[in-house]
C-alpha positions in Angstrom: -1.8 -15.3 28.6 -2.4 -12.5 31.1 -1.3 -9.0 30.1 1.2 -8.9 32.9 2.6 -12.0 31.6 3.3 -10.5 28.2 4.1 -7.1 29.6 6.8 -9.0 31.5 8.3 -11.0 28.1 8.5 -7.8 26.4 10.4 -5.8 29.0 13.0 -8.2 29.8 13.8 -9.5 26.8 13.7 -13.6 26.0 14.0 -15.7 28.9 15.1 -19.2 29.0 13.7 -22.1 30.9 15.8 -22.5 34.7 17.0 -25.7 33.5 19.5 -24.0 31.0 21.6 -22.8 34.0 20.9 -25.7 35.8 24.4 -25.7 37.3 23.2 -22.6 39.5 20.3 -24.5 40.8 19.8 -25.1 44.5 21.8 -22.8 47.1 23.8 -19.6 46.0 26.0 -17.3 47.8 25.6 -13.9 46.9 29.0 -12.3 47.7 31.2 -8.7 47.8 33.7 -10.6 47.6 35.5 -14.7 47.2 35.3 -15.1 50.6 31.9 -13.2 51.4 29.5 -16.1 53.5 26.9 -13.6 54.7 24.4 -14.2 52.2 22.9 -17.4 50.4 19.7 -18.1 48.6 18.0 -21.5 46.8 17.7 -20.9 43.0 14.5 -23.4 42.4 13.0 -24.0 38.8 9.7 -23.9 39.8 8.0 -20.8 38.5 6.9 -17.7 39.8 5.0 -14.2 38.4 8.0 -12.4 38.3 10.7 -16.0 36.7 11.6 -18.4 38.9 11.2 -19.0 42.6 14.2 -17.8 44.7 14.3 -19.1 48.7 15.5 -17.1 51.5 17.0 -18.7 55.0 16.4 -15.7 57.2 17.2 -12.3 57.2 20.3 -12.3 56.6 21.2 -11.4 53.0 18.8 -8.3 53.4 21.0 -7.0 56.5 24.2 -8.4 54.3 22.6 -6.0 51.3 19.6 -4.1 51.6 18.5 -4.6 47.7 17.8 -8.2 48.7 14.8 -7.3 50.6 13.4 -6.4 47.3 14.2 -9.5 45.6 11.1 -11.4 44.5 12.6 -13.7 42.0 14.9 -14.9 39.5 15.2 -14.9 35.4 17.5 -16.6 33.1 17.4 -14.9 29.5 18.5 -17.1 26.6 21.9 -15.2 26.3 23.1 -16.8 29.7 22.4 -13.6 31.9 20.7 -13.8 34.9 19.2 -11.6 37.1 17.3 -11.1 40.4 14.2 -9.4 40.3 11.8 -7.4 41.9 7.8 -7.9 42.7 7.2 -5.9 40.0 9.3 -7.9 37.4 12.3 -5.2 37.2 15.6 -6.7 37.1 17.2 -5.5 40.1 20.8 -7.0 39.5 21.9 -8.3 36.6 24.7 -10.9 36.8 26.6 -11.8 33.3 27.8 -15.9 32.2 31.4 -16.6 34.5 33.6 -19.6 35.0 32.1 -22.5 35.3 29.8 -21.9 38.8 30.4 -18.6 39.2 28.8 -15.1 38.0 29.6 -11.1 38.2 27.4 -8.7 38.5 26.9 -6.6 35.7 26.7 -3.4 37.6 27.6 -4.2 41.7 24.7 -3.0 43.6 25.1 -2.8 47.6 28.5 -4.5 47.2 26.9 -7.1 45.5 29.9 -8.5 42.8 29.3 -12.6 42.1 26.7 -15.3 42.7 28.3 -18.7 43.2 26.6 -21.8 43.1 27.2 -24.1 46.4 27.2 -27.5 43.6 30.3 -26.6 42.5 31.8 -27.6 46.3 29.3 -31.4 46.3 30.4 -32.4 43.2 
């Protein structure tokens, strides 16, 4: 293991492989609120330095909210949490275990208040 790999573990506590939320995989709306559309990114379960890979359309969810622009990745810890994270493997928003598709941010940054998984309207 490299020592960023293990510096990583040991700072965010115990992650979880992506298929344990694998309801939020594929596209996401990040949202201020239920009917926010300004903003939606592709949760994929391959890996990545900082957790998981996490896809971006355009430009638009950094104008939507500016911390996006920092997001690198994403985590899932075994607890449920997940959180968005930055190049440097700092969680940037933290979004706690909702309803069903559905997740609220810990601690709203840039308006930022829920993450909810587009599968919820194909199935």
């Amino acid at each position: 293991r490299r020592s960023s790999d293990l510096t990583l573990a040991a700072s965010a506590g115990k992650l979880a492989p992506a298929r344990s939320v694998e309801m939020m995989l594929g596209d996401v709306a990040v949202m201020a609120s239920a009917k926010d559309d300004r903003c939606t990114v592709t949760l994929d379960e391959a890996t990545a330095p900082q957790g998981y890979k996490i896809g971006f359309f355009d430009d638009s969810c950094q104008k939507a909210f500016p911390v996006m622009g920092k997001v690198a990745a994403w985590r899932v810890y075994t607890d449920g949490t997940m959180a968005f994270t930055d190049d440097q493997g700092q969680d940037l928003i933290t979004f706690k275990k909702g309803k069903g598709f559905q997740r609220r941010a810990v601690t709203k940054i840039d308006g930022i208040e829920r993450i909810w998984s587009q599968q919820e309207f194909a199935e």
